[in-house]
C-alpha positions in Angstrom: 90.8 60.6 104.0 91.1 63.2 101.0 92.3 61.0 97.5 94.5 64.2 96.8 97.9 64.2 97.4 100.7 66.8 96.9 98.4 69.7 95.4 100.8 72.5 94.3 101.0 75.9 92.2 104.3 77.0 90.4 104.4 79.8 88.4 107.3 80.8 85.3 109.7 83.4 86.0 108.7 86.4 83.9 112.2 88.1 83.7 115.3 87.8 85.6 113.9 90.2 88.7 111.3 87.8 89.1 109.1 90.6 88.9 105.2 91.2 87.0 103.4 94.1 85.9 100.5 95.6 84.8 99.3 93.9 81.7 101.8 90.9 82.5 100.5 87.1 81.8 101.1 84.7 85.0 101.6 81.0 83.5 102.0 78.2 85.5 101.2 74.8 86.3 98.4 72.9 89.0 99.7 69.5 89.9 98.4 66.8 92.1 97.6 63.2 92.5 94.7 60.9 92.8 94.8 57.9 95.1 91.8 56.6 93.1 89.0 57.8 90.4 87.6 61.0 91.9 84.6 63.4 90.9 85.9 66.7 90.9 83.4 69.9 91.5 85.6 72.2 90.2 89.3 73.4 89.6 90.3 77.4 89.6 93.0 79.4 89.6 92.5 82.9 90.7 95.0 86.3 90.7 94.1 89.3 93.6 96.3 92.3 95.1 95.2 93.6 98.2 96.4 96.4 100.5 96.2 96.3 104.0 97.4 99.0 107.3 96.5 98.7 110.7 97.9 100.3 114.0 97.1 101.4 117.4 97.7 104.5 119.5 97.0 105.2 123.2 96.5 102.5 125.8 94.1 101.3 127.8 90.8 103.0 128.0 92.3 105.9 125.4 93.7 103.3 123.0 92.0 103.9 119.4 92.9 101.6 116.7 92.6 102.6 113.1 93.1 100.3 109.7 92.0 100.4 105.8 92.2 97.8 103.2 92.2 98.0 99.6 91.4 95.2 96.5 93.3 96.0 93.6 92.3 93.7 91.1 90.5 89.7 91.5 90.6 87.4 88.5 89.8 83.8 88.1 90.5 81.0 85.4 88.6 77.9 85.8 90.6 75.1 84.6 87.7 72.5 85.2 84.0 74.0 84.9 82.0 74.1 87.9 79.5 71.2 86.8 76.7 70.1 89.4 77.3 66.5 88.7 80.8 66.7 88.5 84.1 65.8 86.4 85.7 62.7 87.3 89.6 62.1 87.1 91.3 59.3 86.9 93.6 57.5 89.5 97.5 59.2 89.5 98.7 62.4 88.5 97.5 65.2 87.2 99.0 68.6 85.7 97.0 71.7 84.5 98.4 74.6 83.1 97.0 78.2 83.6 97.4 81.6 82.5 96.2 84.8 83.7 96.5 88.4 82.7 97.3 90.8 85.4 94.7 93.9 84.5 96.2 97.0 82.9 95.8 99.8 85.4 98.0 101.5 87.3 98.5 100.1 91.2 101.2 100.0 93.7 104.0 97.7 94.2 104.5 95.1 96.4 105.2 96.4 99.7 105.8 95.0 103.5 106.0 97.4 106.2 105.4 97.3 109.7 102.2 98.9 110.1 100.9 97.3 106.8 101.2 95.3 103.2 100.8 95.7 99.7 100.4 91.7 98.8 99.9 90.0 95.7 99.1 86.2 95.2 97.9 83.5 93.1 96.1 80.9 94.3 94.7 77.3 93.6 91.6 75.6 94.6 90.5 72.0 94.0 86.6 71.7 95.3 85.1 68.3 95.9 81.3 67.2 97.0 81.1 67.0 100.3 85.0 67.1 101.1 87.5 70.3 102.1 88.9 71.8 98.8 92.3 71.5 98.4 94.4 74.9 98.1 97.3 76.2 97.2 98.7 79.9 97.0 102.2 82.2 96.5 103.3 85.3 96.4 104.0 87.4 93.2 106.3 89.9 93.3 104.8 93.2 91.8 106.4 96.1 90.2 103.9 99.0 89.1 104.9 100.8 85.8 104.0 104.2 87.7 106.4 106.5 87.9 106.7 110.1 89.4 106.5 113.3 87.1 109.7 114.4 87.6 111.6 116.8 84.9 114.8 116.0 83.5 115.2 112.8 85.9 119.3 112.6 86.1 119.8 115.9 86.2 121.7 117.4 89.5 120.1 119.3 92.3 121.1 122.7 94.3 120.4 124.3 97.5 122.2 127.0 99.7 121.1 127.9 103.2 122.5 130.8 105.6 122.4 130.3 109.2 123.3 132.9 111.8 124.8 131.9 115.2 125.3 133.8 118.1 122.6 136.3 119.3 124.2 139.3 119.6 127.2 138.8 117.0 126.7 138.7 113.3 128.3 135.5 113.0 127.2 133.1 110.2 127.9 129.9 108.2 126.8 129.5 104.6 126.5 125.9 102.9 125.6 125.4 99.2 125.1 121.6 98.4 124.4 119.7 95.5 123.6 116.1 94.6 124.2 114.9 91.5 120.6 113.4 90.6 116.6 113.2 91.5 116.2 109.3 90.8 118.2 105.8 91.6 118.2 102.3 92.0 118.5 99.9 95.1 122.5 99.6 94.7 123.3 103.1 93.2 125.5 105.3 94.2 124.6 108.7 94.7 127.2 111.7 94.9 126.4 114.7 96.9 128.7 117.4 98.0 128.7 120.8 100.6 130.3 124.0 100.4 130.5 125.4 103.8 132.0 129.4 104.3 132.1 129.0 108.3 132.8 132.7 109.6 132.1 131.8 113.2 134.0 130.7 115.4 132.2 127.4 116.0 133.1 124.6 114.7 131.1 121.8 112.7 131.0 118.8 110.7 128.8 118.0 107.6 126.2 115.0 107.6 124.8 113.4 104.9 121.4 111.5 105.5 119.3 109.0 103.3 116.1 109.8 104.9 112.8 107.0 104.2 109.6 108.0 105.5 106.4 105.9 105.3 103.1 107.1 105.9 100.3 104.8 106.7 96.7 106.3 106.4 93.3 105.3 107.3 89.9 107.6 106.5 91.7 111.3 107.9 94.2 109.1 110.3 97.8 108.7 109.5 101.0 106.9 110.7 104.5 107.9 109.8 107.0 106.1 110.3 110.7 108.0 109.8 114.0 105.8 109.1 117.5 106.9 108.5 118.6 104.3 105.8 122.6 106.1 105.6 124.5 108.3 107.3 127.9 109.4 106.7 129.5 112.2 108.9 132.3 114.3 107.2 135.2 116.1 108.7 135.7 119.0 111.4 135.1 122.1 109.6 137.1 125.0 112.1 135.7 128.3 112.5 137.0 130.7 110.6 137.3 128.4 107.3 135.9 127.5 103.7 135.8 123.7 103.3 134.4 121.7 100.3 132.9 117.9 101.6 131.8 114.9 99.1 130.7 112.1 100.1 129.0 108.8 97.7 126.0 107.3 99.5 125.3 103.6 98.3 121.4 103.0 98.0 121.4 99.7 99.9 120.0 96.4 97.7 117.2 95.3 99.6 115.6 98.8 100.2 112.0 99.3 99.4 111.4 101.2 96.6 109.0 104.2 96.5 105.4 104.1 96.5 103.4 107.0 95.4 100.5 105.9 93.9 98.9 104.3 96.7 96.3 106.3 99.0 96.8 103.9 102.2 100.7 103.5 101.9 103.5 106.1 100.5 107.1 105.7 100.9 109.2 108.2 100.2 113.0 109.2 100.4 115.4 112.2 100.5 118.9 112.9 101.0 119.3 115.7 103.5 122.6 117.8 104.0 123.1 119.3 107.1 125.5 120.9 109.6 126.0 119.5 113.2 126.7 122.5 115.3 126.8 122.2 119.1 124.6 124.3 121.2 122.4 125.6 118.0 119.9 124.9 115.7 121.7 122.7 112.3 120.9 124.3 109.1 119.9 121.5 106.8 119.1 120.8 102.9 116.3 118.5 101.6 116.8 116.5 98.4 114.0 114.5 97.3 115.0 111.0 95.6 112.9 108.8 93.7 114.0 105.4 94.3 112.6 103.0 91.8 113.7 99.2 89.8 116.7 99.8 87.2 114.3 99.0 84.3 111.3 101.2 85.5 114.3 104.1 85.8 115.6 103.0 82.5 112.5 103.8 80.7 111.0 106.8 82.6 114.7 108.1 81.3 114.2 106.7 77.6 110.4 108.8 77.6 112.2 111.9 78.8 114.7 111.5 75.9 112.1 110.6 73.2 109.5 113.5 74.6 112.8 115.9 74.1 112.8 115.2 70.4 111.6 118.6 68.3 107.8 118.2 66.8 109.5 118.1 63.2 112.3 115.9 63.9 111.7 112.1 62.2 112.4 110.4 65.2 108.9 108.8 66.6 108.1 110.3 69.9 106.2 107.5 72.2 105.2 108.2 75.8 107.8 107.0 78.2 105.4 107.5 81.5 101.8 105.3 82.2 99.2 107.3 82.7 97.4 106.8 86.2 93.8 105.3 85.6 92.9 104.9 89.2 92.6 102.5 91.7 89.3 99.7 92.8 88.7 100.1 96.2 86.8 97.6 98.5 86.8 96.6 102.3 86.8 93.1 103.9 89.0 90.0 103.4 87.4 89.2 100.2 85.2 92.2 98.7 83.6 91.9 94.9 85.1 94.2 92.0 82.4 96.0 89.8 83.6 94.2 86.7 85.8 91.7 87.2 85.4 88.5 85.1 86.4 85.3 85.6 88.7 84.0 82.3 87.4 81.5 79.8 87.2 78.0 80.7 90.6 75.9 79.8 92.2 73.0 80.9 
């Protein structure tokens, strides 16, 4: 029977999302106890991200199934050397604390979907001669820095569309719409509005849509998976009319934000306007929306301002937007990084 007892791994909140970075330190603690005097082989604490998809289409004979996996970054803290003859520990408990920099490069956040998974852990390992280790692991939540190129970020977007009904009449129905911004947060409220000259006869109601769409890829296979997050259906417009409809879409709390700088995964969002018209073909309006954490937002907005500063003005301009420096790539459960290290040797 194993002398270890009630091996765990905490880690310290970061910040009040709970949230880590790129460039963030994980602390934390390593805490078990010894029924009696044990020789130890070693004690690590290691940090990896990986990214995972996998799906099937067809069935039986003319199934095909297709996945990809990605390793984002693997590093390792040894908090007792690995030593052939061992380290011995004494009877009771035992508490190690650890610390380990997340590397600084640029790779997607933490995502859980249901053809795949951007997932990042820490995890603990307590290796004895001739005995199982003793493990430990938990999920970090990660936020990447990355952040769309997207000019003048709060600024409202326009689109008009004409759509002619009726094959032999010259009927038609305009629609301008706007919406008041190209980025949010989980819990924002967006405002979009439609101005709808109807000289048909028909008549039609507006709809608003926030549109996600997820795309799963694998070598030159893909997977796309289309959900409508919120729809809100305005009022009958009559034929023969000019109406004006608004609407305020709430971005719901626990919605995934969007990925865009993953090559396996991508989630994406848009707020569409259309018109529901019986018997024809609805003319619709596509808004893409950036939805991404309030403090991400926040600064992406602050480098916009700063980079808006004139060249002679004294106010120090400071990039507001990481650059992308790539992503490691690697296949397998548990591949090897060209140049990962493992961190000095602490207890």
């Amino acid at each position: 029977m194993s002398p270890v007892k009630d091996f765990s791994l905490t880690y310290d909140e970061p910040n009040e999302e709970g949230t880590f970075s790129e460039g963030d330190v994980v602390t934390g603690s390593v805490t078990f106890s010894l029924t009696k005097e044990t020789k130890i082989k070693s004690l690590f604490v290691k940090a990896k991200g990986d990214g995972r998809v996998d799906w099937s289409e067809g069935s039986g004979d003319a199934s095909s199934s297709y996945s990809a996996n990605r390793r984002y970054f693997k590093v390792k803290e040894f908090l007792i050397g690995e030593n052939a003859k061992g380290t011995v520990l004494s009877q009771g408990d035992h508490n190690f604390k650890f610390k380990i920099e997340i590397p600084n490069q640029d790779m997607p956040s933490s995502f859980k979907g249901a053809h795949g998974r951007i997932v990042y852990l820490i995890e603990a390992k307590l290796c004895k001669s001739w005995q199982w280790p003793s493990k430990a692991k938990t999920e970090i939540c990660f936020r990447s820095k990355s952040f769309p190129l997207i000019e003048d970020i709060m600024s409202p977007q326009t689109d008009s569309v004409t759509k002619e009904l009726g094959t032999f009449s010259k009927e038609q129905v305009e629609m301008s719409a706007n919406v008041d911004r190209k980025a949010c947060s989980p819990g924002d409220t967006v405002t979009a509005s439609a101005i709808v000259c109807n000289t048909s006869s028909k008549t039609m109601k507006p709809k608003f849509l926030l549109h996600q769409r997820t795309v799963y890829r694998a070598g030159s296979h893909s997977r796309a998976c289309e959900d409508r997050i919120v729809q809100i259906v305005g009022d009958t417009i009559m034929g023969n009319s000019e109406k004006t409809a608004s609407c305020e879409v709430t971005v719901p709390e626990d919605v995934t934000c969007t990925v865009h700088n993953c090559d396996i995964v991508s989630v994406e969002y848009s707020l569409k306007v259309s018109l529901d018209i019986s018997f024809a073909f609805d003319p619709e309006l596509v808004f893409p929306l950036v939805v991404a954490p309030p403090s991400l937002l926040a600064a992406a907005q602050a480098g916009q301002a700063e980079s808006d500063v004139p060249a002679d003005s004294d106010v120090p301009v400071n990039g507001g937007v990481p650059a992308d420096s790539g992503v490691h790539e690697g296949e397998g459960e548990d591949p090897t990084l060209p140049g990962s290290a493992a961190a000095e040797n602490t207890e």
